[in-house]
Phi, psi and omega in degrees: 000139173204170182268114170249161193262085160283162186232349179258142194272313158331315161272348141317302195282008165293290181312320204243305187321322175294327144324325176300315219271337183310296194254012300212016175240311202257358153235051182272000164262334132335299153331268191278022197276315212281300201280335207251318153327305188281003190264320154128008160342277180258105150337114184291132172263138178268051148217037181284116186282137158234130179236147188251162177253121190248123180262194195301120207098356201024035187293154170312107205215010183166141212206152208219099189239142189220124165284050189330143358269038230218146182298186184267125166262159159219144150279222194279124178229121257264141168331138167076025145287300200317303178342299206270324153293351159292309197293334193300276216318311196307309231246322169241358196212071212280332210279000184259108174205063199200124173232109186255101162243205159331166160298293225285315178333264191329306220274313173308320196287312195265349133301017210220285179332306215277325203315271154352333187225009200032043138286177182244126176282123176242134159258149193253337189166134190253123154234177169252115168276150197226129158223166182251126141290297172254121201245151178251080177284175217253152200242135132110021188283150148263157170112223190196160180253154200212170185256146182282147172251177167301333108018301199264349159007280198263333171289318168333295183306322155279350171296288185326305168302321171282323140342302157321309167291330180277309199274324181255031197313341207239009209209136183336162155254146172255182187289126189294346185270345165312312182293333173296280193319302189295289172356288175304319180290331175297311197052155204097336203247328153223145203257181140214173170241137190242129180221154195058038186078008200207161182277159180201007178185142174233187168181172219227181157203148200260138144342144126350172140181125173067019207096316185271136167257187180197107166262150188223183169070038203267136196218118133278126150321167177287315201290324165283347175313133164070043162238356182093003182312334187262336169291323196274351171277315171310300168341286178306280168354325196256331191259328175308313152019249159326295169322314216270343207063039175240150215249090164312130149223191187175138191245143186230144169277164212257335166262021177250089147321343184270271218286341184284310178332319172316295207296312182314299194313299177320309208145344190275161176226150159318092203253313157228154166265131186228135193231174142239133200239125171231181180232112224273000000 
């Protein structure tokens, strides 16, 4: 088993997507990490690392994209991997060192890491995935859901940062106007919920990919909190979904009790667990 590096983003997403695509739920942050670089969404960063994991036959067997300053993703990866990608990480790639995966995935891979560089393996943070068949929406909610316009642009945009601060407090920021920006140009993809005339709540979907959305950004002001705008938005937002013939998913952090409750009540279910871990 070894490790390879590409440096062309194209001839990477050749190589791997279709591998991805195998799975297209349990690697839909792949998928669209991959995908949406190639759509011209997200700018390719040039010093975006991607590594395939090769097995036996030098068939395709894992697959490791890391976006600076933003952890490292993995997939699902074969016994007798972490090992040989630690040793990659250690000997080429020192400055990548926060991971997100499978639990047992991450957590071997950054004990692996430290072993290797004498560090200390820390976990940052656990989460869960959830997709929906059926959605339940929350009853007695006011207003109504609407797909966002250009119009909603720059308060969005500030939602965005602010999400950020709140939700990643502990974790790079990216330009907050990007996820807004791409979005809005694709159109379809970020809603708000509207009561009194006004947005009061957003929430967001990833491109397809394979079928699959991944919703994210789900954001309310503090001053709007604890009327349900984000359940009855997430609600819509999931069955329009479903109407398009795509498959919803979403991740809650595992130490927020509030939002896995939300999402359980609407209809999502549990699909994996996942964590990030780095080595401090």
């Amino acid at each position: 088993m070894r490790v390879t590096g590409d440096t062309a983003l194209a001839a990477f997403a050749d190589e791997v997507l279709p591998w991805l695509r195998t799975e297209p739920v349990r690697n839909n942050q792949l998928l669209t990490l991959l995908q949406s670089r190639m759509d011209g969404i997200v700018l390719p960063e040039s010093d975006l690392l991607m590594l395939r994991v090769l097995g036996e036959g030098d068939t395709l067997a894992g697959v490791a994209v890391c976006p600076p300053p933003f952890a490292m993703l993995l997939s699902e990866l074969p016994e007798g991997a972490v090992p040989v990608l630690a040793e990659h990480l250690a000997e080429h790639a020192p400055q990548v060192r926060r991971f997100t995966g499978l639990l047992d995935h991450a957590q071997r891979l950054a004990v692996e890491l430290a072993g290797r560089t004498g560090g200390r393996a820390a976990l940052l943070a656990s989460y869960r995935m959830f997709d929906v068949e059926r959605v339940v929406p929350p009853a007695g909610v006011a207003g109504r859901p609407r797909e966002a316009a250009a119009a909603d642009r720059d308060l969005l945009v500030a939602w965005s940062g602010a999400f950020q601060r709140e939700a990643l407090a502990d974790h790079p920021h990216s330009n907050p106007a990007a996820p807004i920006d791409g979005r809005l140009a694709l159109g379809g993809l970020l809603w708000v919920w509207e009561a009194g005339g006004e947005p009061v709540s957003m929430a967001a979907m990833t491109a397809p990919a394979a079928g699959v959305v991944r919703l994210n950004l789900v954001y309310t002001p503090p001053r709007r909190r604890g009327n349900g705008y984000a359940a009855a938005l997430v609600a819509a937002v999931s069955a329009a979904a479903l109407t398009a013939g795509l498959r919803p998913t979403l991740f809650t952090d595992l130490a927020n009790p509030t939002s896995n409750k939300i999402y359980q009540a609407i209809g999502y279910r549990p699909l994996q667990d996942t964590a990030m871990w780095e080595v401090a």
